[in-house]
C-alpha positions in Angstrom: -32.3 14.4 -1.4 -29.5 13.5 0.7 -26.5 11.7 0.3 -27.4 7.9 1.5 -30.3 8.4 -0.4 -28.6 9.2 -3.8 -25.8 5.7 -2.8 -28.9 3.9 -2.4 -30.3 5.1 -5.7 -27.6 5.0 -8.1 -25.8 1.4 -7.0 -26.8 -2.2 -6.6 -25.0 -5.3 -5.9 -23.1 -6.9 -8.2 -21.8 -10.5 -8.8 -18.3 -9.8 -7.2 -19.2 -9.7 -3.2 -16.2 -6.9 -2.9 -17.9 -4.5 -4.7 -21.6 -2.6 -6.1 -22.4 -1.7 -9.3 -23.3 1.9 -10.7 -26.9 1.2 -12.3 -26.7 4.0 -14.8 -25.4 4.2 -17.7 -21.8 4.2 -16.9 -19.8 1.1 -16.6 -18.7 1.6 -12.6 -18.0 -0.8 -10.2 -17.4 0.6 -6.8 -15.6 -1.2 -4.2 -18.1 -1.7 -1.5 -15.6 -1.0 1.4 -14.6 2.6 -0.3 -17.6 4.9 0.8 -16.4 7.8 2.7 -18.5 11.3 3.3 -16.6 14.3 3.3 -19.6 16.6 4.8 -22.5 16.0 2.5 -20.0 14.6 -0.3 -19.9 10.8 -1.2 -16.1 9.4 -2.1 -15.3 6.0 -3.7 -12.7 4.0 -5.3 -14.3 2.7 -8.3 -13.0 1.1 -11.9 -13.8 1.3 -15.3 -12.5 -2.3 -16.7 -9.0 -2.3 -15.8 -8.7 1.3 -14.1 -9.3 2.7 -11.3 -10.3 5.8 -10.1 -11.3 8.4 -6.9 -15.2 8.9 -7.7 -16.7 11.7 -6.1 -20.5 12.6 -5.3 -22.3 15.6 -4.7 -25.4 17.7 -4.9 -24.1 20.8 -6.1 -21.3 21.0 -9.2 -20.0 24.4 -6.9 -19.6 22.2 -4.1 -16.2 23.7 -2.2 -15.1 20.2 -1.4 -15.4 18.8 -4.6 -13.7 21.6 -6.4 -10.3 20.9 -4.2 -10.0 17.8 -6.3 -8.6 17.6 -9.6 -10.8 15.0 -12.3 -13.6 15.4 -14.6 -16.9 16.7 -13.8 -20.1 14.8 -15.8 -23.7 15.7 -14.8 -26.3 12.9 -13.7 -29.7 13.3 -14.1 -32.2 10.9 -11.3 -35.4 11.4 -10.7 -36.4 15.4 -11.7 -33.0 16.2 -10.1 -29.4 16.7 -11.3 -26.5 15.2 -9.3 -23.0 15.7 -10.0 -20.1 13.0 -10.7 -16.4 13.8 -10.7 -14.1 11.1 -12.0 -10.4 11.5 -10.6 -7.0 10.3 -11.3 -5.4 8.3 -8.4 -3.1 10.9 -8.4 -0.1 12.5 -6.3 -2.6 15.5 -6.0 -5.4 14.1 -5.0 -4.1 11.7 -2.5 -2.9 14.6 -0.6 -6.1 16.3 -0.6 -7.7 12.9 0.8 -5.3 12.4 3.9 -5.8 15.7 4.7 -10.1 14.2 5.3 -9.1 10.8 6.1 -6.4 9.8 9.4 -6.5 6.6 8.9 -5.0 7.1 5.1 -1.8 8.4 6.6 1.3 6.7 8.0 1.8 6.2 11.5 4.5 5.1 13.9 4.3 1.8 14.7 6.5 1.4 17.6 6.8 -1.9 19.4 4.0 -2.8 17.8 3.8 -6.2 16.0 4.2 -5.7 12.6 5.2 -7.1 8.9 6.9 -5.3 6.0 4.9 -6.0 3.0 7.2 -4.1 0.5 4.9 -4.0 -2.6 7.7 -2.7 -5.2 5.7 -2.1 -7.7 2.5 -0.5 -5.6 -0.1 -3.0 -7.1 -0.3 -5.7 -4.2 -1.6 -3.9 -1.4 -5.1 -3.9 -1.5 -4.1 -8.0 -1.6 -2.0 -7.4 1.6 -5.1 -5.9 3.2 -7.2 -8.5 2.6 -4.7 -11.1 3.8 -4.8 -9.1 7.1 -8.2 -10.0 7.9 -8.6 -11.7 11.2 -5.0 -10.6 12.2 -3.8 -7.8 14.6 -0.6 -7.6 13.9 0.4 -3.7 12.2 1.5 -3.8 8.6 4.3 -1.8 6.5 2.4 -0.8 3.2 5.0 1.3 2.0 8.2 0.1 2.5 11.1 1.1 -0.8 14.6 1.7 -0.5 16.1 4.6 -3.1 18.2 2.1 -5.0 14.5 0.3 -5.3 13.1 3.5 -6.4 15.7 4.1 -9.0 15.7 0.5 -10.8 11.6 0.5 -10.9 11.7 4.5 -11.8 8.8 5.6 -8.6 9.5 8.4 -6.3 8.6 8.2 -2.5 5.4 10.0 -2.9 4.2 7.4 -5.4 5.0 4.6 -2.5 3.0 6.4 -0.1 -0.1 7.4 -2.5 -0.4 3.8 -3.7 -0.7 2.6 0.2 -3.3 5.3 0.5 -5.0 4.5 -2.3 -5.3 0.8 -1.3 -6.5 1.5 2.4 -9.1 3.6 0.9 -10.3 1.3 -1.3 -10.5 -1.5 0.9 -11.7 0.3 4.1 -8.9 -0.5 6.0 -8.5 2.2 9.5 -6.4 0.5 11.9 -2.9 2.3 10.7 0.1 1.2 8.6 3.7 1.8 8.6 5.6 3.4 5.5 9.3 2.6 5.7 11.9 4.3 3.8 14.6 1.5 3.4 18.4 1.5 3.4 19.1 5.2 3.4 22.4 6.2 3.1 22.4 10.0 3.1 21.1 13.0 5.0 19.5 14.2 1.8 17.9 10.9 1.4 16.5 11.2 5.0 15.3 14.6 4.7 13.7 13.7 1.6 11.7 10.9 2.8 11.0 12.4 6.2 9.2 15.0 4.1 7.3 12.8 2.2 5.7 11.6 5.3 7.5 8.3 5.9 7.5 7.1 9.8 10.2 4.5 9.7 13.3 4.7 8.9 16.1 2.2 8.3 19.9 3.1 8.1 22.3 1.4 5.6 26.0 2.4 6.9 27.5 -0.2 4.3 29.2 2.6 2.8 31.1 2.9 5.9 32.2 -0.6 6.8 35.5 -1.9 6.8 35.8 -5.4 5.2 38.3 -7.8 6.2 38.7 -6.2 9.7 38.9 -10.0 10.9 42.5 -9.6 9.6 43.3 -6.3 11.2 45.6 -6.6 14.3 44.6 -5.4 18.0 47.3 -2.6 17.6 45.8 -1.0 14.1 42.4 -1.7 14.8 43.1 0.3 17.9 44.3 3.0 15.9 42.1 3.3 13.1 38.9 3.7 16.4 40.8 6.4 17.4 41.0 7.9 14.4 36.9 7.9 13.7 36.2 11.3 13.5 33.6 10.9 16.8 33.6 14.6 17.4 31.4 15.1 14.4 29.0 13.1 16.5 29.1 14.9 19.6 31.9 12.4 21.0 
């Protein structure tokens, strides 16, 4: 029994066009855009009522691919043979392991490209975004959060990015976003993010501005230019 057999075996549409519906005894509905092989292992974003998580399908429990992620293992019995299930958090963890299978679930540069910031600040909107793209070519900007942003909503940068990988896998989507880490305002900021795998990244010097300047005179602002310390930048 191969894999496409066991997909064709164990789900059937159901009344939502978006997604199929696990005919066992387990109350799964996968979305239909979701199915990815990794070698002879099925993947696929799937809920239970209200949650969701990374469902993964194999022949053997000892399967090396299938014990790199972390989740719950149940055993399925179809026809005279046993296949195995393993239920997965939509964690930090296992989104890693997936863009290390999958290109198209991590950030690129987008360049000149068009594009459009989505900036989902909670990380619940972009499978939406995706499906508002439809039709369109323009690049988008799934994960797009400032640190101030992080701090009032209480994420961290990796769970910005995972939630943008999360939703591309579930809806199928391969043609490449942006993740923007917004208004930085310190080198440890940018390392931080650059490590995290972000692409874009936008400066906030407000720190460093001078208000009322419209009042200075030509002499002083003169003199405070040629203060600026510009040999720390290679002036």
């Amino acid at each position: 029994m191969i894999i496409d057999d066991i997909k064709n075996k164990l789900f059937e549409k159901s009344d939502d066009p978006e997604m199929l519906k696990f005919n066992r005894t387990f109350d799964i509905k996968a979305y239909l855009n979701s199915f990815n092989n990794i070698d002879n292992v099925l993947t696929f974003i799937g809920k239970e009522g209200i949650n969701k998580h990374l469902y993964i399908l194999s022949l053997s429990k000892d399967d090396k691919t299938i014990s790199l992620f972390d989740g719950e293992l149940i055993t399925i019995k179809i026809d005279s043979s046993e296949i195995f299930l393993k239920k997965c958090p939509l964690n930090h963890a296992n989104s890693e392991i997936i863009q290390k299978h999958f290109d198209f679930t991590r950030p690129v540069t987008i360049g000149l490209t068009n594009s459009f910031g989505f900036g989902d600040r909670l990380g619940l909107a972009n499978a939406g975004h995706i499906r508002s793209l439809r039709g369109y070519k323009f690049k988008p900007i799934f994960a797009q959060q400032s640190i101030r942003e992080l701090t009032r909503t209480n994420r961290t940068a990796e769970n910005v990015i995972d939630a943008a990988v999360w939703a591309v896998l579930q809806e199928g989507y391969k043609d490449g976003y942006g993740a923007d880490a917004d208004h930085l305002k310190t080198k440890a900021d940018v390392d931080m993010m650059v490590k995290t795998g972000y692409r874009t990244f936008t400066i906030d010097p407000s720190d460093h501005i001078v208000n009322g300047v419209e009042n200075i005179t030509p002499v002083k602002l003169s003199k405070d230019v040629a203060n600026l310390p510009w040999e720390t930048y290679g002036f």
